[in-house]
C-alpha positions, 0 to 999 in steps of 0.5 A, a space after each residue: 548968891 542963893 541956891 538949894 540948901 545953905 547960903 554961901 552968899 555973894 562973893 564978887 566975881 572975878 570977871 577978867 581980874 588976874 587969879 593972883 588978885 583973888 583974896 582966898 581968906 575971903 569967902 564961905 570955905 573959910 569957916 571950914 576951919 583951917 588945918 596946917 600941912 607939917 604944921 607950917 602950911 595953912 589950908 582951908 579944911 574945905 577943898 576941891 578936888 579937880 578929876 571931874 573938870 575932865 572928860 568922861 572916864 576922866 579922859 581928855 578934854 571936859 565937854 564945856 571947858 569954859 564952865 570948867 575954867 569957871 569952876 575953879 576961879 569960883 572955887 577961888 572966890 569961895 574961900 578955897 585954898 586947897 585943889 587936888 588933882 594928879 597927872 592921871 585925870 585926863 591925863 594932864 587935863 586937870 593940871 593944864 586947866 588949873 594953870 589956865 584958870 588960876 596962874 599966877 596963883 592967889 597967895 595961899 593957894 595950895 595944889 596937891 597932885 599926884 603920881 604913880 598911875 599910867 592911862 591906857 584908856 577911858 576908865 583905865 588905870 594902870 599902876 606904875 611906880 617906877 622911879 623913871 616914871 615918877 620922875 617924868 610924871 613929877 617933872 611934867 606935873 610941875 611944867 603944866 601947873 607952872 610950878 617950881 615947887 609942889 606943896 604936896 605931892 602924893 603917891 597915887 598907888 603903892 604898886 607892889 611890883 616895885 620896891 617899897 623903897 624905891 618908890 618913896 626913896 624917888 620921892 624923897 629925892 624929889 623933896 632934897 632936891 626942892 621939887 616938891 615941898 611935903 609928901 602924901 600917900 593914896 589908899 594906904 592901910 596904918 601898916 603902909 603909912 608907918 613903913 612909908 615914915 621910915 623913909 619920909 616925913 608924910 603929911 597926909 593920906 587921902 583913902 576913900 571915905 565918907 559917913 557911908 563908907 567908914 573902912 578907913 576908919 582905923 586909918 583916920 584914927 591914925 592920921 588924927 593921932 599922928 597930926 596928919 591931914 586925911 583927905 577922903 576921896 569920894 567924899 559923898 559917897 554911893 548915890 542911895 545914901 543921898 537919896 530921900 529916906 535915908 539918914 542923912 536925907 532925913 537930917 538934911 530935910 530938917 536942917 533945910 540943908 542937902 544931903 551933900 551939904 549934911 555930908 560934907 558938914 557930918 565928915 568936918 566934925 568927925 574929925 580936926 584932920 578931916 580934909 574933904 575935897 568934893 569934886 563937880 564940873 558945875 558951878 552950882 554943885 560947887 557953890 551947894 558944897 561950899 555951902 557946908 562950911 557954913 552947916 552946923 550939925 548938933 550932937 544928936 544930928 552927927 550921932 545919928 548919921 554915925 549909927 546909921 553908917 
């Protein structure tokens, strides 16, 4: 199926075939490479992160749930095997949605969610570590996504007004007691990730980043050190280093590429834990950022991008 930029060719519909017929092996998203989560649990390095299927300042319902639902059977189709979501988006929308779309689930298939933050209100986050809110919120996360257990659960925020040990003692809890399978953390520096593994195994962080925003640098170092997945929210990152002119718009232009796809492309070479999780609400921005598993950057290409940042 053509469209702007890289070709991620046609892969067969769905159409009304059950999700848990879908071959995730197939499709573009596997040329991303595969990692392994604590080394026993494969996913495809380009995944899909679903806050955006919800409404405006990811709150309640999305404005087109039907094209929503679409997003995510196509993810599917693509060759993605990894979604990450949180029981804050909406809150519960994301979770719902991806149970509606894809259950039962396609072999292969790992969901990520995540713990720790309340929603008061539209763009409102309020962080909330107390083991009884953990608990409800994983309970609720595993009823919506209709799970027994969740292959990676995150820890959305480290809230400083309850302890350290407390918040990862509850989920290590959940862990002995099967809920859930491995263990992440969200925007953590080294120091927190070291504290975090005297208590727990973690398998992954997700930090914000992208080739323009690279303050997390040291903690990907980290990560790759320790074999440890980095997914880096806000992929993409500030709309002006996509826009004409700018490196990676400059490197898209000669790659016939766009300046998504060059990023997207530029954060799988930067690093073998690298686990991009670009999130949309449209099935053609989907399918353009799929298409950057099938981008190669040259050396000169990547280096330029990384002297720039």
């Amino acid at each position: 199926m053509p469209f702007a930029g890289v070709n991620v060719g046609m892969t067969p519909s769905i159409g009304t075939q059950p999700a848990g017929d879908a071959g995730v092996d197939a499709g573009p998203g596997a040329r991303s490479g595969t990692f392994l989560l604590r080394g026993d649990l494969p996913v495809h390095r380009l995944g899909f992160g679903a806050m955006r299927l919800t409404g405006k300042g990811i709150w309640g319902e999305p404005r087109d749930p039907g094209e929503a639902i679409s997003v995510l059977r196509r993810a599917v189709e693509l060759g993605v095997t990894l979604i990450d979501t949180a029981d804050s988006y909406g809150p519960e929308v994301s979770e719902r949605l991806i149970a509606e779309a894809l259950y039962p689930y396609p072999k292969g298939l790992v969901i990520a969610t995540k713990a720790g933050f309340e929603r008061p209100g539209p763009d409102q986050w309020k962080m909330n570590g107390r083991p009884e809110h953990l608990r409800a919120a994983c309970e609720g996360s595993l009823r919506r996504l209709k799970l027994e257990r969740i292959d990676l659960y995150q820890l959305h925020r480290i809230d400083p007004g309850v302890p350290f040990a407390d918040q990862l003692g509850t989920f290590k809890r959940f862990q002995e007691e099967g809920k859930i399978r491995n263990i992440g953390l969200s925007e953590v520096s080294v120091a927190d990730i070291e504290r975090a593994r005297k208590i727990v195994p973690i398998v992954s962080v997700q930090n914000r980043y992208s080739p323009t925003d690279r303050q997390h640098e040291s903690v990907l170092d980290h990560c790759e050190r320790e074999k440890m997945a980095f997914l880096p929210w806000y992929p993409l990152g500030a709309g002006a280093a996509l826009r004409s002119g700018s490196p990676l718009a400059k490197v898209a232009a000669r790659l016939h590429a766009t300046t998504a796809q060059v990023a997207l492309a530029w954060l799988l070479r930067r690093s073998p834990v690298m686990l991009p999780i670009p999130g949309t609400s449209s099935v053609k921005h989907l399918e353009e950022n799929v298409g950057a598993a099938l981008l190669e950057l040259s050396t000169g290409d990547f280096e330029e991008i990384a002297r720039a940042s």
